[in-house]
C-alpha positions as CSV (number, residue, x, y, z in Angstrom):
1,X,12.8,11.5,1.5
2,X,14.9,8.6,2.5
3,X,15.3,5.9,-0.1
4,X,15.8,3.5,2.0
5,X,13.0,3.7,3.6
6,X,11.2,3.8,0.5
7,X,13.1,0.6,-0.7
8,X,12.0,-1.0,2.5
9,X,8.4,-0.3,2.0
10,X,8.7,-2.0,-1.5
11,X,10.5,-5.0,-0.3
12,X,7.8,-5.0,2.5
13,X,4.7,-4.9,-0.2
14,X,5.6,-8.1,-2.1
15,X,3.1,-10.0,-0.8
16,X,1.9,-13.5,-0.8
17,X,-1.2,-12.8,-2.9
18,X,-0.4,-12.2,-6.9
19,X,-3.6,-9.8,-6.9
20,X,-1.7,-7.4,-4.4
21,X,1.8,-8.1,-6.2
22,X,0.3,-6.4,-9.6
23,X,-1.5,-3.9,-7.5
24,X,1.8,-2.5,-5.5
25,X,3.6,-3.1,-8.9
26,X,1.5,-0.5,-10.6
27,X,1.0,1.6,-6.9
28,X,5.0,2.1,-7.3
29,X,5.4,2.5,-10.5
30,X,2.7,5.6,-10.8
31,X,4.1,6.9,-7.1
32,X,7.7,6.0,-6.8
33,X,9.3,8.3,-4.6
34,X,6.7,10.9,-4.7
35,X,5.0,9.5,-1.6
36,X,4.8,12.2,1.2
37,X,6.2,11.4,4.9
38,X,2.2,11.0,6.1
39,X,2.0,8.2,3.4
40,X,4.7,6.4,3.6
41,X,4.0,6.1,7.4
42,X,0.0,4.9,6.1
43,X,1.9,2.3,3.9
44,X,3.8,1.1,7.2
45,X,1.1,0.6,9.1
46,X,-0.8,-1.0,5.7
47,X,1.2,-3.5,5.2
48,X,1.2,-4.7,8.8
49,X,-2.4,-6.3,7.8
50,X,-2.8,-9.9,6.6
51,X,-2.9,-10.0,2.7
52,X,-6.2,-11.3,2.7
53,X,-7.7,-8.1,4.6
54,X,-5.6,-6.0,2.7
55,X,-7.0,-7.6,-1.0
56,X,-10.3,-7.0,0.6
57,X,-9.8,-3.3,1.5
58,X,-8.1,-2.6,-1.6
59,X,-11.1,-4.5,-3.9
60,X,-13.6,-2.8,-1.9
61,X,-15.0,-5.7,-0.6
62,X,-14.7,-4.5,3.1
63,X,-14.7,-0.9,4.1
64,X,-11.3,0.6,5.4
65,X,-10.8,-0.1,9.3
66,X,-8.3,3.3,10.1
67,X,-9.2,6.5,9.0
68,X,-5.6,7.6,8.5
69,X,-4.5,4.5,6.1
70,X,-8.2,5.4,3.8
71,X,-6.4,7.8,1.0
72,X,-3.5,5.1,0.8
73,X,-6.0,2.5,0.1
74,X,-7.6,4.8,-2.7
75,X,-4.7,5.4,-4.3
76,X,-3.6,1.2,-4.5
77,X,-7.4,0.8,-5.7
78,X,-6.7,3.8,-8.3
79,X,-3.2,2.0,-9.4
C-alpha cells in the first residue's frame, strides 16, 4: 500500500466540522495503514462529500447514498 496515498487521504479528512475531525482521528488511529485498496478508493470518493452530508451519514441521520462507500461509513460510525 502506498503511504502516500494514505497520507493524502488523512490530510484530505481534516475537515471543517470538529465532529468529523474526532471521528477520522479515531477512524486512523484504529485503521492506520490497514485499509485495503477497495477502501481507500471508498474513502476517496467519501471525502468528496460536503462535511455536513458526511456528519449526517456518519451519525446516521441520513441513510448512505452509494452502496460501495456503506462499509467505510460503518467503520467511521464504529471509530
Amino acid at each position: 500500500m502506498d503511504q502516500r496515498a494514505i497520507e493524502r487521504l488523512k490530510w484530505r479528512s481534516r475537515r471543517g466540522l470538529l465532529e468529523l475531525d474526532l471521528i477520522f482521528t479515531r477512524f486512523w488511529n484504529k485503521h492506520d495503514s490497514a485499509l485495503s485498496e477497495q477502501e481507500m478508493q471508498a474513502l476517496d470518493r467519501l471525502l468528496q462529500l460536503p462535511d455536513n452530508d458526511l456528519l449526517d451519514m456518519v451519525m446516521q441521520r441520513q441513510g448512505c447514498i452509494d452502496a460501495q462507500i456503506e462499509p467505510l461509513v460503518r467503520m467511521l460510525h464504529e471509530a
